[in-house]
C-alpha positions in Angstrom: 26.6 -0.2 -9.8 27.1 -0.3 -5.9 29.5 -2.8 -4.6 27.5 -4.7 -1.9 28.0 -7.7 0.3 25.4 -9.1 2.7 27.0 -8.7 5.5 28.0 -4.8 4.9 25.6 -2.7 5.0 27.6 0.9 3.2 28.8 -1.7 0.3 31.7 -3.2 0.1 34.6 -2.4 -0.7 34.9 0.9 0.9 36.7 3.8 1.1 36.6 5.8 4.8 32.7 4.3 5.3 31.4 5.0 2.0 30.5 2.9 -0.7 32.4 2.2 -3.5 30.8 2.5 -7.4 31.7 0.3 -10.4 31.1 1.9 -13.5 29.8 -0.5 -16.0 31.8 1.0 -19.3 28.7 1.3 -22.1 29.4 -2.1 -24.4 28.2 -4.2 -21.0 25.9 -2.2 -19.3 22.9 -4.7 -21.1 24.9 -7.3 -20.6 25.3 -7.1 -17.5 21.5 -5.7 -16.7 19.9 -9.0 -18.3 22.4 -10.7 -16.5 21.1 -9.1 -13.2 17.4 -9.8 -13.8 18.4 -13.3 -14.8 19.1 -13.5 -11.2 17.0 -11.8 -9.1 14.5 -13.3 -7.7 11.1 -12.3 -8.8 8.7 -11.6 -5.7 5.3 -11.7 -5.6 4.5 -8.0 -5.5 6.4 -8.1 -9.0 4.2 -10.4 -10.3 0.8 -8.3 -8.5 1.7 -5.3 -10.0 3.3 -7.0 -13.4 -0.6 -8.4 -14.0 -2.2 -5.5 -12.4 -0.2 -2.9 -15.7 -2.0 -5.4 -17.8 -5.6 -5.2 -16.5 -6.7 -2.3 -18.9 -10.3 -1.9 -16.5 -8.8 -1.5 -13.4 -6.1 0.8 -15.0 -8.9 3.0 -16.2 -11.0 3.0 -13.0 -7.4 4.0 -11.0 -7.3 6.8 -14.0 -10.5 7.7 -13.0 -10.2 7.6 -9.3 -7.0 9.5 -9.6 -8.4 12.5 -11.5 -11.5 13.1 -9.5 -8.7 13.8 -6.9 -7.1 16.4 -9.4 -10.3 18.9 -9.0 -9.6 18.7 -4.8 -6.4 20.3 -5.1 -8.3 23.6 -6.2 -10.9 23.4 -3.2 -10.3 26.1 -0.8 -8.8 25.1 2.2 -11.8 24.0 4.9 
């Protein structure tokens, strides 16, 4: 986990410019993750893509978008 504070871009606190890392020892690291999502904000391109993983057609018509693209990648070059 990265140090950071609003107003400092590299992280703070730093050492010669460079971030600083906290390493969340094993027992906490879901602790602290829940914690984390507890407070971040969700945004709405969460949610649109949250509700768009659980729209089974359109996930199967981007499947099938996607590998009708596959067979271009053996085309010879034009």
């Amino acid at each position: 986990m990265e140090w950071q504070q609003r107003d400092q871009p590299l992280g703070n606190p730093q050492s010669r410019g460079h971030p600083m890392w906290l390493l969340v020892p094993p027992d906490f690291a879901d602790l602290m993750l829940q914690r984390a999502l507890e407070l971040a904000p969700e945004s709405e391109l969460d949610v649109a893509y949250r509700d768009m993983s659980t729209d089974s057609v359109r996930e199967q018509d981007a499947t099938a978008w996607a590998d009708t693209l596959i067979g271009d990648v053996n085309d010879p070059p034009r």
